[in-house]
C-alpha positions as CSV (number, residue, x, y, z in Angstrom):
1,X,16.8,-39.8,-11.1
2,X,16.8,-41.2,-7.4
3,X,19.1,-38.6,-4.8
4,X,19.2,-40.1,-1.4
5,X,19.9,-36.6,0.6
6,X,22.5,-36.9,3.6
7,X,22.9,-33.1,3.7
8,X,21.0,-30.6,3.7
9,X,21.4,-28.4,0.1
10,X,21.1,-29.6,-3.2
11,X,23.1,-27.2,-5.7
12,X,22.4,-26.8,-8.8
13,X,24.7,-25.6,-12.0
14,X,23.2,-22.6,-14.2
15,X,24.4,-21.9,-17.5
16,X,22.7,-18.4,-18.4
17,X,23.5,-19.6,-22.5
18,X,20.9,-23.0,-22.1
19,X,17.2,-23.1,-22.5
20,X,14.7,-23.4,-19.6
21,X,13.7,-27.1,-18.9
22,X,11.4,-27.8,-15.8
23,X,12.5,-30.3,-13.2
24,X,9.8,-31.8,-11.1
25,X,11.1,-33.4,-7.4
26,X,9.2,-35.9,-5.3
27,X,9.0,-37.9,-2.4
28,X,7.7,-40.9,-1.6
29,X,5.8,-40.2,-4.7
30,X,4.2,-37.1,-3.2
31,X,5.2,-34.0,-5.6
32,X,6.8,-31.1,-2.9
33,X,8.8,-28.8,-5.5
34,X,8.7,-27.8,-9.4
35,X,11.4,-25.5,-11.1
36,X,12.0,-23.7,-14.2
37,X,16.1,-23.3,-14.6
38,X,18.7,-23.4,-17.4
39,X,20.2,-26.0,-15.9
40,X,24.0,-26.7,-17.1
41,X,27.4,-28.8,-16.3
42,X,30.4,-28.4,-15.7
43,X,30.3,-25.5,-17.8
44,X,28.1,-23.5,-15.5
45,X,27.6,-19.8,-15.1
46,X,27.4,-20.3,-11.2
47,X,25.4,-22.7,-8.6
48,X,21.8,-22.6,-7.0
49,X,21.1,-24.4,-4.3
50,X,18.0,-26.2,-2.8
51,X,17.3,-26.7,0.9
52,X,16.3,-29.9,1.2
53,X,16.9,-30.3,5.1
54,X,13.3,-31.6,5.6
55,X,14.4,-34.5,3.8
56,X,17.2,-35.5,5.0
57,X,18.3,-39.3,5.2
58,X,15.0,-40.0,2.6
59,X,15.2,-40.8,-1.4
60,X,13.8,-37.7,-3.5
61,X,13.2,-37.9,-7.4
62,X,13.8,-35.2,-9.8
63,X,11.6,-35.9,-13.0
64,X,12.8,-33.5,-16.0
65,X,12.8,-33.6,-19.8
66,X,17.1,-33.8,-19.9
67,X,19.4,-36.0,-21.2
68,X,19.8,-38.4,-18.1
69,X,24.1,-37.6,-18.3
70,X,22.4,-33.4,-16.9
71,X,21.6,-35.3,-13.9
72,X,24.5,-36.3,-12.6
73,X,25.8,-32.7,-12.2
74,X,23.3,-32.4,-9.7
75,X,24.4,-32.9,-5.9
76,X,24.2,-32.8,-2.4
77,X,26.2,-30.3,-0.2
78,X,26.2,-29.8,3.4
79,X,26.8,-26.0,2.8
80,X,24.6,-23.2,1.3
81,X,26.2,-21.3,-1.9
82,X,28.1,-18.8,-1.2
83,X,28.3,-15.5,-3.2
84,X,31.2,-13.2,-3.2
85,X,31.3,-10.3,-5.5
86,X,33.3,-7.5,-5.3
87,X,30.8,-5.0,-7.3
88,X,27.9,-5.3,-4.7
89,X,26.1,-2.4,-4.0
90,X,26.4,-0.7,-0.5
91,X,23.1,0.7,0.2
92,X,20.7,-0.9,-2.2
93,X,19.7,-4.2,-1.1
94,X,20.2,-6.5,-4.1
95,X,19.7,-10.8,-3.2
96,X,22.1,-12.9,-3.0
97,X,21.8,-14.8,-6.0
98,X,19.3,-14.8,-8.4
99,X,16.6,-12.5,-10.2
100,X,14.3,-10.1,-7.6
101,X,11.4,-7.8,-8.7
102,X,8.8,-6.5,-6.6
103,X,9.2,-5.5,-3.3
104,X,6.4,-7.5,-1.0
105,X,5.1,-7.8,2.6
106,X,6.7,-4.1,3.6
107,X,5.7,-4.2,7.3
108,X,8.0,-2.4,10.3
109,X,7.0,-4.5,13.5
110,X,9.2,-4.1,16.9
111,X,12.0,-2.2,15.8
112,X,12.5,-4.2,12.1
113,X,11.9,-3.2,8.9
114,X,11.3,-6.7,6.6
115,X,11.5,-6.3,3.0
116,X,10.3,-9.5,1.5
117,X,10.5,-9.7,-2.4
118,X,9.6,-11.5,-5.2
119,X,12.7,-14.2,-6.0
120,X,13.4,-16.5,-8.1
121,X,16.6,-18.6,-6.3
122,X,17.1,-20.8,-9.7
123,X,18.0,-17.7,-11.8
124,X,18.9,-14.5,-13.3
125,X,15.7,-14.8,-15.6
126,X,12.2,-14.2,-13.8
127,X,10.6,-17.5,-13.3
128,X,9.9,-19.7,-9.9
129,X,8.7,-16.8,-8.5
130,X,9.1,-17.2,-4.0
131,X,9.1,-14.7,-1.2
132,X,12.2,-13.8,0.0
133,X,13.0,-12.1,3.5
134,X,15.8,-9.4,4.4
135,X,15.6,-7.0,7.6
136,X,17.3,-3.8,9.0
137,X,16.7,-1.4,11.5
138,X,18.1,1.7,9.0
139,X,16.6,1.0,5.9
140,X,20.2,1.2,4.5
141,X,21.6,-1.6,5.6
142,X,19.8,-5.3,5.1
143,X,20.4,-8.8,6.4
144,X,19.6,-11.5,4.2
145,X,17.4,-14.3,5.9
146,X,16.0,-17.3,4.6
147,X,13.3,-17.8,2.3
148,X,9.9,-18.0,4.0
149,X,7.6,-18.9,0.8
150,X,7.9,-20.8,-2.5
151,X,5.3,-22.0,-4.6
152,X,3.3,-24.9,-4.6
153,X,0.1,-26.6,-6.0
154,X,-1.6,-23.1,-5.9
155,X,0.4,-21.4,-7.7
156,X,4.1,-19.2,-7.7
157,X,3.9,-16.9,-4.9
158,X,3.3,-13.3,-6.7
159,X,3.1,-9.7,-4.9
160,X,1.5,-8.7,-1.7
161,X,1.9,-7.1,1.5
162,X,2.3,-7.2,5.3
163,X,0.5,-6.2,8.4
164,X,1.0,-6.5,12.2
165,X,-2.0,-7.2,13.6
166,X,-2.0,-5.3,16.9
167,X,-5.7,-5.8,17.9
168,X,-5.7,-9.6,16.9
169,X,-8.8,-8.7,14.3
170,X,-8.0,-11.8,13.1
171,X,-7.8,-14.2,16.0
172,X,-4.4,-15.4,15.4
173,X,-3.0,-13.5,18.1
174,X,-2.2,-10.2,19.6
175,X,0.9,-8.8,17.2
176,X,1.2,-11.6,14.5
177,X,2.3,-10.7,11.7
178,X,-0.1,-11.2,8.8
179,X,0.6,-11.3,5.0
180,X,-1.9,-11.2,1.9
181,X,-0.3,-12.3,-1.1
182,X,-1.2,-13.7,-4.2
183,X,-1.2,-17.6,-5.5
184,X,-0.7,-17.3,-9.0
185,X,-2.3,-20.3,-10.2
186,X,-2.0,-21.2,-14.0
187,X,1.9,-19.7,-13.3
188,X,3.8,-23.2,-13.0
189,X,2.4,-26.7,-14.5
190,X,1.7,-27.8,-10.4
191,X,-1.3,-25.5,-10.6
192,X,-2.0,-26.3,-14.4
193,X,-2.3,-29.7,-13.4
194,X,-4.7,-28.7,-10.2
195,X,-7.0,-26.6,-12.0
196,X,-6.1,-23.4,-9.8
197,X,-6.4,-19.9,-11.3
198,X,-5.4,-16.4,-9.4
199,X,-6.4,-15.9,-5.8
200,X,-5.7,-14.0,-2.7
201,X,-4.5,-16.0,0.3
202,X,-2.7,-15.7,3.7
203,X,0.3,-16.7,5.6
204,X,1.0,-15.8,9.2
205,X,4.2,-15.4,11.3
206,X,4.2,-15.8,15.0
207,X,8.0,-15.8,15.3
208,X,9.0,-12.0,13.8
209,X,8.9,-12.5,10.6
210,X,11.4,-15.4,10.3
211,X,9.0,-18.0,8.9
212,X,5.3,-17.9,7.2
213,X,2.8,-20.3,8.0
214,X,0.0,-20.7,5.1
215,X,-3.6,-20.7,6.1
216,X,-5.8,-23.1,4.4
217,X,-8.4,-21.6,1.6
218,X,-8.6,-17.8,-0.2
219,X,-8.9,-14.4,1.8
220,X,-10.5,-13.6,-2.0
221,X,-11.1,-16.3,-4.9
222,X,-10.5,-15.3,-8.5
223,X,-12.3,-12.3,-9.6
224,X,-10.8,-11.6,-12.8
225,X,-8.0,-11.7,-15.3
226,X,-4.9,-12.3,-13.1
227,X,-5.8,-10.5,-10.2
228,X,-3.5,-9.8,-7.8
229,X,-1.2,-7.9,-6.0
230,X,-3.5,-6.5,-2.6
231,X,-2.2,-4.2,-0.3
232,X,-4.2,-3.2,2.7
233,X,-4.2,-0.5,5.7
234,X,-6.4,0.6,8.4
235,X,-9.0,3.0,7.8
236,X,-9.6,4.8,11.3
237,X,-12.2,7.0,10.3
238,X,-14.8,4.5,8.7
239,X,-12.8,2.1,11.5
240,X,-12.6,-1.0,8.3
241,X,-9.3,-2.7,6.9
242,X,-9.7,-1.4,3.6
243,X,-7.6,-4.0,0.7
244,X,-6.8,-2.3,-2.5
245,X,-6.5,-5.3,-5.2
246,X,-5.4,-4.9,-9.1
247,X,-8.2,-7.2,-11.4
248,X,-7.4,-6.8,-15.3
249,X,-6.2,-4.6,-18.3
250,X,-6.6,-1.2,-16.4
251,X,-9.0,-2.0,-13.2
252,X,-8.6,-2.1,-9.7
253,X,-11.0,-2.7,-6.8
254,X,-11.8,-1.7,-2.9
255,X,-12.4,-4.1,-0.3
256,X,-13.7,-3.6,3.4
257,X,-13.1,-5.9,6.7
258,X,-13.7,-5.9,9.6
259,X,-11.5,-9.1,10.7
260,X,-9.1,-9.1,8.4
261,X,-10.4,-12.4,7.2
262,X,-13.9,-11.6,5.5
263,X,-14.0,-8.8,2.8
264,X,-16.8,-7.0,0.9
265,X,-16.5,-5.2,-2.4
266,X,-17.2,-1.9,-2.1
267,X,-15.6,-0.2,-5.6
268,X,-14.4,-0.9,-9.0
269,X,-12.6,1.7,-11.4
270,X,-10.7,1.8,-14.5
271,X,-7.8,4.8,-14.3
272,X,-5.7,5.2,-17.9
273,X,-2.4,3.6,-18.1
274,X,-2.2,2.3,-14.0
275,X,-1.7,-1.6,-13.9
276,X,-0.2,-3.7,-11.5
277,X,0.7,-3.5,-7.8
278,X,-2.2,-0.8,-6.4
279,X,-1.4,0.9,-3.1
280,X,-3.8,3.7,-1.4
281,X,-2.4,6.1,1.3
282,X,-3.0,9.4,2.6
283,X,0.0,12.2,2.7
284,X,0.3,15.9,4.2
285,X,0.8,18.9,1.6
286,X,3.8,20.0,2.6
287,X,2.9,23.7,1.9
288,X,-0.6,23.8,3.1
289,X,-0.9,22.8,6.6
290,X,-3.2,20.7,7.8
291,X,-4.3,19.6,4.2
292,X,-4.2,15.9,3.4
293,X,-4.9,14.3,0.5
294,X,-5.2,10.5,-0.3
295,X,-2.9,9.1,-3.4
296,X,-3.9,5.9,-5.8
297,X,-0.7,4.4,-6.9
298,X,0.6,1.9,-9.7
299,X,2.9,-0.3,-10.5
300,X,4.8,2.3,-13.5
301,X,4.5,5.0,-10.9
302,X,1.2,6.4,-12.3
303,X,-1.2,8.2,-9.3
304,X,-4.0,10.0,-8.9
305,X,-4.9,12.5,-6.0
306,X,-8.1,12.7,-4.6
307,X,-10.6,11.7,-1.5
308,X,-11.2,8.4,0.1
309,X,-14.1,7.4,2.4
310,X,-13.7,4.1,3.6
311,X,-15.6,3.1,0.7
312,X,-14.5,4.9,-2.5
313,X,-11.9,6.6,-3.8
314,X,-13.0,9.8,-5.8
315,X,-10.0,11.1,-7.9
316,X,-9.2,14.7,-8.1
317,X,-6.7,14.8,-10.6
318,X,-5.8,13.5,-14.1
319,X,-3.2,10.4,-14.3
320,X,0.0,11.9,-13.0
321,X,3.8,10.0,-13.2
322,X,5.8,10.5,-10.4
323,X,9.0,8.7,-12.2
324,X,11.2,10.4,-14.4
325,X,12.8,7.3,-16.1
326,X,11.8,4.2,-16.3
327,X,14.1,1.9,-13.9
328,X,12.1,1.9,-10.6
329,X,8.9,-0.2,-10.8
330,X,6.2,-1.7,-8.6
331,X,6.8,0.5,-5.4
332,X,5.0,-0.4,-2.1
333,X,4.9,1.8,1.2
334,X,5.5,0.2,4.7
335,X,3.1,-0.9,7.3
336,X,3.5,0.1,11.0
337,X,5.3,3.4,10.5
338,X,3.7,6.1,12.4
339,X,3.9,9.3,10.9
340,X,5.3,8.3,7.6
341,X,4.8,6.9,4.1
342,X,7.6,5.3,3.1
343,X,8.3,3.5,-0.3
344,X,10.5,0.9,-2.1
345,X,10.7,0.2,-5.5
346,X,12.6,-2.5,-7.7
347,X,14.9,-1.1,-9.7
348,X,15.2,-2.9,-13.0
349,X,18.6,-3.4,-13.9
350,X,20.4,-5.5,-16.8
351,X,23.3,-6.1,-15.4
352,X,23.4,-9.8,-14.3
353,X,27.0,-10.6,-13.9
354,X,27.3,-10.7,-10.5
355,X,25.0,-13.9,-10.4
356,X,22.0,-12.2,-9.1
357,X,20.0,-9.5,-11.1
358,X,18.2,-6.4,-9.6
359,X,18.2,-4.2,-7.1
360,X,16.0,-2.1,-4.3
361,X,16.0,1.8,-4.6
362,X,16.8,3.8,-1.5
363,X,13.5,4.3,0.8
364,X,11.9,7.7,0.4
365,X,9.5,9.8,2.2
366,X,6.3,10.4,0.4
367,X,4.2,13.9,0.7
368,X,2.6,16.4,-1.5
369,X,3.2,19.5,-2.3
370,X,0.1,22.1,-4.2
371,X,0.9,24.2,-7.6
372,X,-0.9,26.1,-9.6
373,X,-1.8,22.8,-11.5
374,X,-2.5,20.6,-9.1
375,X,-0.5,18.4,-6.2
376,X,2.5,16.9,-7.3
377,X,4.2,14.1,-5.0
378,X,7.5,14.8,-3.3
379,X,9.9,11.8,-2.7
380,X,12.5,12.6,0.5
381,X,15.4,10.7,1.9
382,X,14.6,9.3,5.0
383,X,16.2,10.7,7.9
384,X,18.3,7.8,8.4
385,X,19.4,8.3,5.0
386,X,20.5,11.6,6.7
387,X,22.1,10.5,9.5
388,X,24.5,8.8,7.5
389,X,25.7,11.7,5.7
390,X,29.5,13.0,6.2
391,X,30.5,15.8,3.9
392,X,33.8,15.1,2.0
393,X,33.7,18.1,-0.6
394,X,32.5,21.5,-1.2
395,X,32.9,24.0,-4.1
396,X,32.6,27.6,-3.3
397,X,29.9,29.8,-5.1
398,X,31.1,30.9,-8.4
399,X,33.2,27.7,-8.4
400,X,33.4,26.2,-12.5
401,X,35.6,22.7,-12.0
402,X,35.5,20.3,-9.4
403,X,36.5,16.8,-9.5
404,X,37.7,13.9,-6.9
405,X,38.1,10.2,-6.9
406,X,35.5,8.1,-5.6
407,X,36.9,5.9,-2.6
408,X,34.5,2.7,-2.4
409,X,31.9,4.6,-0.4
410,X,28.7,5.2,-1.3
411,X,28.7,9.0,-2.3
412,X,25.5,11.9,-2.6
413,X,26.3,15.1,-4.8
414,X,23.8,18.0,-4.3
415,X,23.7,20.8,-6.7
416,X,21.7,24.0,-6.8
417,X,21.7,26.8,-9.0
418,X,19.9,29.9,-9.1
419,X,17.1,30.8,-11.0
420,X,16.3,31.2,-14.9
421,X,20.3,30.2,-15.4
422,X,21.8,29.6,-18.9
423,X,24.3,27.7,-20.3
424,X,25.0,24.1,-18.8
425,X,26.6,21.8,-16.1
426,X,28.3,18.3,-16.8
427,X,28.8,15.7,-14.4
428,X,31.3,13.0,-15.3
429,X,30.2,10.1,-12.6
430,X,32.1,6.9,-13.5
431,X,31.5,6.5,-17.2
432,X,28.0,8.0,-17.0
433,X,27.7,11.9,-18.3
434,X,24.9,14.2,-17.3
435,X,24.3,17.2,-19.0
436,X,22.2,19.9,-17.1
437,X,21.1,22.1,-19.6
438,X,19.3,25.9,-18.7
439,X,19.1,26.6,-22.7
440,X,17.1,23.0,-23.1
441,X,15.5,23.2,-19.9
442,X,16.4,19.4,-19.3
443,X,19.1,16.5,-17.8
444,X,20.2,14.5,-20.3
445,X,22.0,10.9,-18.7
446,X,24.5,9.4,-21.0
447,X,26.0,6.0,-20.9
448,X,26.4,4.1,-24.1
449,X,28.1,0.6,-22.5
450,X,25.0,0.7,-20.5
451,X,21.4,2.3,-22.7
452,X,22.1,3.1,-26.3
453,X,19.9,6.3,-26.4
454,X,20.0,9.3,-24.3
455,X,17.7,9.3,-20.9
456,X,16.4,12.7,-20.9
457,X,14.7,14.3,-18.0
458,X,12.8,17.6,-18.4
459,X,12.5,20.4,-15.7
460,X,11.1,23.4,-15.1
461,X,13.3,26.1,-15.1
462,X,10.7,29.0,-13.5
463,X,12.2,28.5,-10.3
464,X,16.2,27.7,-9.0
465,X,17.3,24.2,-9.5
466,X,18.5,21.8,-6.8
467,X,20.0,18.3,-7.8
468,X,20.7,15.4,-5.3
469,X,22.7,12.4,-6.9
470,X,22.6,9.0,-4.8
471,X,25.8,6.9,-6.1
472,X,26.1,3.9,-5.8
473,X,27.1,0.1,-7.4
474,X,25.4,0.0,-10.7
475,X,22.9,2.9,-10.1
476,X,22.9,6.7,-9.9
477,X,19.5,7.4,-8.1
478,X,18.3,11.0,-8.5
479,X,15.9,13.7,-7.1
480,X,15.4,17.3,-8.2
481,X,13.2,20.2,-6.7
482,X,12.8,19.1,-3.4
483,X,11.7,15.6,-4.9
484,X,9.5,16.5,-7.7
485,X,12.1,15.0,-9.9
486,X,13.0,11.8,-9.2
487,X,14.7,8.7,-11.3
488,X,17.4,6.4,-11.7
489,X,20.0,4.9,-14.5
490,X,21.8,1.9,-14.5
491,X,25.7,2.4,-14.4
492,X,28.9,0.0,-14.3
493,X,29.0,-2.0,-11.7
494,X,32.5,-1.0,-10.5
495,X,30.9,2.7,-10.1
496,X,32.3,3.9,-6.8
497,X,36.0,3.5,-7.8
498,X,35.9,5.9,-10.5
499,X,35.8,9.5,-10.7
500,X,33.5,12.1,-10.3
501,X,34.1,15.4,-12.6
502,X,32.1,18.3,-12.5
503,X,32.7,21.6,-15.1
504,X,30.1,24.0,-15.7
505,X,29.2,26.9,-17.7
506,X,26.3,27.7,-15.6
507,X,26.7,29.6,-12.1
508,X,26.6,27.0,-9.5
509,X,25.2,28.4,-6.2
510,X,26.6,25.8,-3.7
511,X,28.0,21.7,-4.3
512,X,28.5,19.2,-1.5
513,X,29.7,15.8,-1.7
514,X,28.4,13.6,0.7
515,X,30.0,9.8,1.9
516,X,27.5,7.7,2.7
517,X,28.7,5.7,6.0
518,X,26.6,3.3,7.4
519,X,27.0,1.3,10.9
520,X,28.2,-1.7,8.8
């Protein structure tokens, strides 16, 4: 089918109920775009749209295996789509339409944080997968921006990272931002077709962030399996870039530049159960001072503690999980934050009725704390988390029933009680109960419109409790023990216009209720 494109989007319909069929577009018989999507009528879920402004006043041709009738629900619009939903959440960014997964290209460079994340704009089902681009100067608050990378004969644009390259190690120029991602060749039929597998490559901004320009040829051809995923940092005592880069199965390897450009192999190791989405950083021990240790991380939130030298990375420890549910995945730390280690993770949510599907957890502040057993890692709010704080509640010690409405806000709940406690606390939080049980020693999440089983969360009960909830849209985020417990469940959507309850059996020693108010 011929579209002769006098404006600049081409929308799309999407019925979630129709199979995946691959569209192919052309012009002037030169292939620019391929797309997986469940393309429907006038019977559609919702609309995508394609920016086709390059291309504007020329013929394109979409090439797909449809009944030719499909095609005509295609179109040309001289507006972007638009969507409006009421159930949005307030402080985790979530895209505008479409599915999202892994957080990608994490860099803070002159006063903005850019997340960039995998997308796929045709969709609520992973697929297509592009970069897409949001910024903010809180961390709590994000501006959507346009896409800056989609895939092509290479491959669909999987996981990677960001850097501002300060020095210009790379000769692009002094401050340009640099980003190492992965072509996933063998991912769409454009790279079938080309014979291209899994490689490393580069794209460069010289404008802030606010478009990527692709350099020609691999930072790192295909090693093995479907490698991918690098992440890379500055290694001031062996003074190398060091890039940490997932191969295969359960492997991951260390790489060494000196330019940013040119990399040599210096490790390999297999660590149980870790896949996916390697990052490498060093944190403080937040009660020994002075002591740092350096943390291997995974996709699943699997780590190890140990030493690194510029070269290797010698574990000290025995495969460790940070998470304590299964929701947050693939979590990446920013570049160009002094002082700091900061992560992201995707949150893996169902719930896809707002047209777009997943969402961000809130940033934390990474550091370690030393047991009897080993270093366990602490995740913190940030302090602009903190800033944002305004207490709207308090029960007095002793206090056994508390309850209020939520009012559209955002809301935090902290709870501590003293130690070896008996008996329980339940939280009613929208339709979601959580049961803090002393005789079970555990947290037990219920929701049965949302998870048919019971999420339970052990904790040790040696020492007093403390429990921080993080309410928002569709997700209850929450951290335990100054951070060594930390999870999230997916709620109703419609979450911060219910109630919260609180009744309790067990002595409370303090609860505040917290709005969350940002500047926007």
């Amino acid at each position: 089918m011929i579209f002769h494109i006098l404006e600049p989007y081409l929308w799309m319909p999407v019925n979630k109920k129709n199979p995946v069929v691959k569209l192919h577009f052309y012009c002037n018989n030169s292939k620019f775009q391929e797309v997986d999507i469940q393309l429907g009528g006038t019977d559609g879920d919702f609309y995508t749209a394609m920016d086709v402004s390059k291309y504007l006043g020329q013929d394109i041709e979409i090439k797909g295996e449809i009944p030719e009738d499909m095609f005509y629900n295609i179109f040309c619009c001289k507006e972007e789509v638009q969507n409006i939903y009421p159930f949005r959440p307030k402080i985790h960014f979530a895209p505008e339409i479409g599915w999202h997964n892994d957080p990608n290209g994490l860099v803070y460079a002159d006063g903005v944080y850019h997340l960039y994340y995998q997308w796929n704009p045709y969709g609520v089902i992973w697929g297509n997968m592009h970069w897409g681009h949001a910024v903010s100067k809180d961390l709590l608050t994000w501006e959507h921006r346009p896409m800056v990378m989609e895939p092509d004969q290479y491959g669909t644009i999987y996981s990677g990272c960001g850097w501002q390259d300060k020095e210009n190690a790379a000769g692009f120029g002094k401050n340009t931002l640099l980003f190492f991602y992965t072509a996933s060749g063998g991912c769409n039929q454009w790279s079938v077709d080309a014979g291209n597998q899994h490689t490393q490559r580069l794209a460069i901004s010289t404008d802030g962030g606010e478009t990527l320009q692709r350099i020609d040829g691999t930072i790192l051809p295909h090693i093995a399996g479907g490698n991918r995923d690098p992440k890379i940092f500055y290694h001031k005592e062996s003074a190398a870039y060091i890039m940490v880069l997932f191969l295969d199965d359960y492997e991951f390897a260390v790489f060494r530049s000196a330019d940013l450009l040119h990399w040599e192999e210096t490790q390999r190791f297999s660590a149980e159960k870790m896949r996916e989405c390697p990052d490498l950083f060093e944190l403080s021990v937040d009660n020994a001072a002075g002591e740092k240790k350096w943390v291997f991380w995974s996709a699943d939130g699997y780590y190890l503690v140990g030493s690194f030298d510029g070269y290797h990375f010698t574990p000290e420890s025995e495969v460790l999980c940070a998470y304590s549910t299964g929701l947050a995945y693939a979590a990446q730390t920013y570049a160009g934050v002094e002082d700091r280690i900061i992560s992201v993770a995707w949150l893996r949510l169902e719930n896809d009725r707002g047209n777009y599907r997943g969402l961000m957890s809130v940033p934390t502040e990474l550091s370690l704390l030393k047991t009897d057993n080993g270093y366990k890692l602490h995740f913190h709010l940030t302090k602009e988390f903190l800033a944002c704080r305004q207490l709207c509640g308090e029960l007095e010690k002793g206090g056994k029933f508390f309850e209020t409405g939520l009012k559209g806000l955002p809301a935090e709940i902290i709870i501590n009680w003293k130690a070896q406690e008996t008996g329980y606390t339940k939280l009613l939080i929208g339709d979601t109960v959580v049961t803090v049980n002393f005789d079970k020693s555990s947290i037990e999440f219920v929701n049965p419109q949302i998870y048919s089983e019971a999420i339970v969360v052990p904790f040790d009960q040696k020492e007093s409790l403390s429990l921080d909830f993080i309410m928002d849209q569709e997700v209850i985020e929450f951290f335990g023990n100054d951070g060594v417990i930390c999870g999230a469940v997916e709620t109703e959507e419609n979450l911060l216009r219910k109630k919260f309850v609180m009744e309790s059996a067990a002595e409370l020693e303090s609860m505040r209720v917290y709005e969350i108010v940002t500047s926007l």
